[in-house]
N, C-alpha and C positions, 0 to 999 in steps of 0.2 A: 504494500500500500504506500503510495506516496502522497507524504506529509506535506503539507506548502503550508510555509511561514511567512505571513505576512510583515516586513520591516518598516517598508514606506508604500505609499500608493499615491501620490497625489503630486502636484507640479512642484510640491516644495522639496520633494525626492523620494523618488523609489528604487526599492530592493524586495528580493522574496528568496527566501531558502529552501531547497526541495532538500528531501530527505529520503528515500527509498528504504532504509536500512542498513542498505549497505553501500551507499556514494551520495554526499552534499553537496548539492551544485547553487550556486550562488547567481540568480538572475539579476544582474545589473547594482548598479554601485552606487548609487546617486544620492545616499544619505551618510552621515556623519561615520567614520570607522569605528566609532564609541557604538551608535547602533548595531553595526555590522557582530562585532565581536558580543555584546551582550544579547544579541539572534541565537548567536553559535553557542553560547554558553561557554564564549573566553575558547571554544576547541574550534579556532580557526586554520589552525593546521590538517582539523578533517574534513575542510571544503577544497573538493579536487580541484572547482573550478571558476569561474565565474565567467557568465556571460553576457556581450553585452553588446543592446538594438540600435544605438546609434548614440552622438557624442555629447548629445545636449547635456548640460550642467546637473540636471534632476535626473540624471542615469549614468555618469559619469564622476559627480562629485568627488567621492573617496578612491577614484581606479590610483593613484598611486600610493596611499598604503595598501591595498590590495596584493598591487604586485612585489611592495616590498616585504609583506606576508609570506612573500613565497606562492602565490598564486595564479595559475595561468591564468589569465584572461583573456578569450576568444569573440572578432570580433571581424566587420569586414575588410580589407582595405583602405575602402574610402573613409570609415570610422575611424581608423587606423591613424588615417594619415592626418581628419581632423582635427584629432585629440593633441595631436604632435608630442607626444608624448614616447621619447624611446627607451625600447625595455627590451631585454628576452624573452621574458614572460608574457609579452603580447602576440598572442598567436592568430595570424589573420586565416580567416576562412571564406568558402564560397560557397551561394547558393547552390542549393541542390545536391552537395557535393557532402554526404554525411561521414561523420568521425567520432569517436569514442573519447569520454570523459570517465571511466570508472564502469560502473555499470551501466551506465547510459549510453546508447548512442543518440545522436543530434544532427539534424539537418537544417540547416538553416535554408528562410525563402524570402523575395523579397515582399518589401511591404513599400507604402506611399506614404512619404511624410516628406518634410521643405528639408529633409538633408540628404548627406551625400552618396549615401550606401546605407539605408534603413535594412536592416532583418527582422524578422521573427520566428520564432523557434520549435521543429517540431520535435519531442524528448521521449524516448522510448528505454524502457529497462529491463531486465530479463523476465521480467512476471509476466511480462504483454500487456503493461500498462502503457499508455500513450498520451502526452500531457501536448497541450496548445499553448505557445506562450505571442502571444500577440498583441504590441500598444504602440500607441503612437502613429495609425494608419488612418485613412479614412476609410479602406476597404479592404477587403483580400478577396484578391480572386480565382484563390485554389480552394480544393474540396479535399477535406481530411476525413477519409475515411475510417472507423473505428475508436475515435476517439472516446480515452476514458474520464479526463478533464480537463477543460478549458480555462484557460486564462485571458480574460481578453478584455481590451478597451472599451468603456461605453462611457464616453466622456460627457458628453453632454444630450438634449433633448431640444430639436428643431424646435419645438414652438413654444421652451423655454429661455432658448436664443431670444428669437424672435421678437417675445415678448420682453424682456431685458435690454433691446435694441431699442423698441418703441418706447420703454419706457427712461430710454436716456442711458440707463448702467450700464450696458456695454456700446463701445463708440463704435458704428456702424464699418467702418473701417479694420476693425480688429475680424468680423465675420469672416470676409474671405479666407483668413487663416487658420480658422478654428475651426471650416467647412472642410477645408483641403490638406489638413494635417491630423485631424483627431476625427475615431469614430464617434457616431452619435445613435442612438438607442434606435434610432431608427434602422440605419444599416447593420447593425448589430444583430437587429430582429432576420434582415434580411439574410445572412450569413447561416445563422441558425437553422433560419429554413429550407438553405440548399442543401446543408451538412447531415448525414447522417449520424441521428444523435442517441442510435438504441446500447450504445456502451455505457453512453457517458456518467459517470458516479457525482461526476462535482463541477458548478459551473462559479466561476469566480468573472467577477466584473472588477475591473481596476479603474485608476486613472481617472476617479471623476470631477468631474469638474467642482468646484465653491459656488462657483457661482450659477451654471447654468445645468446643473444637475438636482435630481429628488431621488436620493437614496431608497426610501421607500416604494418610492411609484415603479423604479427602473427595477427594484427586486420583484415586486407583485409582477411586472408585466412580461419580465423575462421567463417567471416560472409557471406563467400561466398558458406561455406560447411553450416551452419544453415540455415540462412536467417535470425538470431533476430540482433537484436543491442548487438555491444560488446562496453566495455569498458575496458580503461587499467588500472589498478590500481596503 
């Protein structure tokens, strides 16, 4: 069974720690080292790995005590290069092209977000569980079959945008970016409905927004279109 620890979830930084039993792998970096190690319970020496979807500051903040940890962290090129950050321990990978972390293997795929080489993550480990890790996209346009749990973006809600617009608090100008770089409950829904979801044990929504997200609404409506358990991260 795998465990997911939620660290951070939100633009001020996220992290999540998977746990299978037997390999900890470390989803993105993006809050404080003091977080990271008090997740791990101070045993940051038994995180094989850490992985991570592209360079922005709330996914990246802590990657270098990370690496000076002693921790690979895998990642694409283009993230690679915009982090500018040089290590050993920074391991660049490529879509589609899967690799072994411990007991996991990982394929990375891309995603749409305003950077350079965005991924997200498909994570498999010898029991035949299969985890989805996807944020920071508007859309994905592959189909995962067999999925046991999802991790995924559902940042905000169209016609709580919308309404936030109209009513001043968000400056109409900020929209175009928050359309074309973060999913919204809406296409989220949509995703759902392409995927086949008769595996899946556990649906996790990250990344929501403060301001234009309803924790409550986006749970009730997620699980009333699956049927699995959601959680919010």
């Amino acid at each position: 069974m795998i465990d997911i620890k939620v660290i951070g979830s939100s633009s001020k930084g996220n992290a999540y720690l998977l746990d299978d039993s037997r390999t900890k792998l470390l989803l993105e970096c993006g809050v404080g080292w003091k977080q990271i190690q008090q997740a791990a319970e101070f045993k940051t020496s038994e995180i094989a790995g850490c992985l991570v979807s592209h360079e922005h500051g709330d996914h990246v903040k802590s990657i270098k005590d990370v690496l000076k940890a002693g921790i690979d962290c895998f990642m694409s090129k283009g993230t690679a290069n915009a982090i500018n950050v040089e290590h050993h321990r920074i391991k660049t990978i490529q879509a589609k092209k899967p690799f072994k972390i411990g007991t996991f293997q990982i394929m990375a795929f891309d995603v749409q977000h305003d950077v350079s080489e965005p991924f997200g993550f498909l994570i498999m480990n010898q029991a035949g569980e299969k985890l989805l890790f996807a944020t920071d996209t508007y859309y994905i346009k592959y189909k995962f079959p067999g999925l046991t749990h999802i991790m995924i973006e559902c940042n905000y809600s169209s016609s709580i945008l919308d309404a936030n617009i109209a009513l001043g608090v968000i400056p109409q100008v900020i929209k175009k970016r928050i359309v074309r770089s973060h999913f919204s409950l809406e296409n989220v829904k949509e995703f759902f409905k392409a995927n086949d979801l008769s595996k899946v044990e556990q649906i996790h929504l990250l990344h929501l927004s403060d301001t234009n997200s309803d924790e409550n609404l986006f749970k009730e409506e997620i699980m009333k279109l699956t049927g699995k358990p959601v959680y919010i991260a």
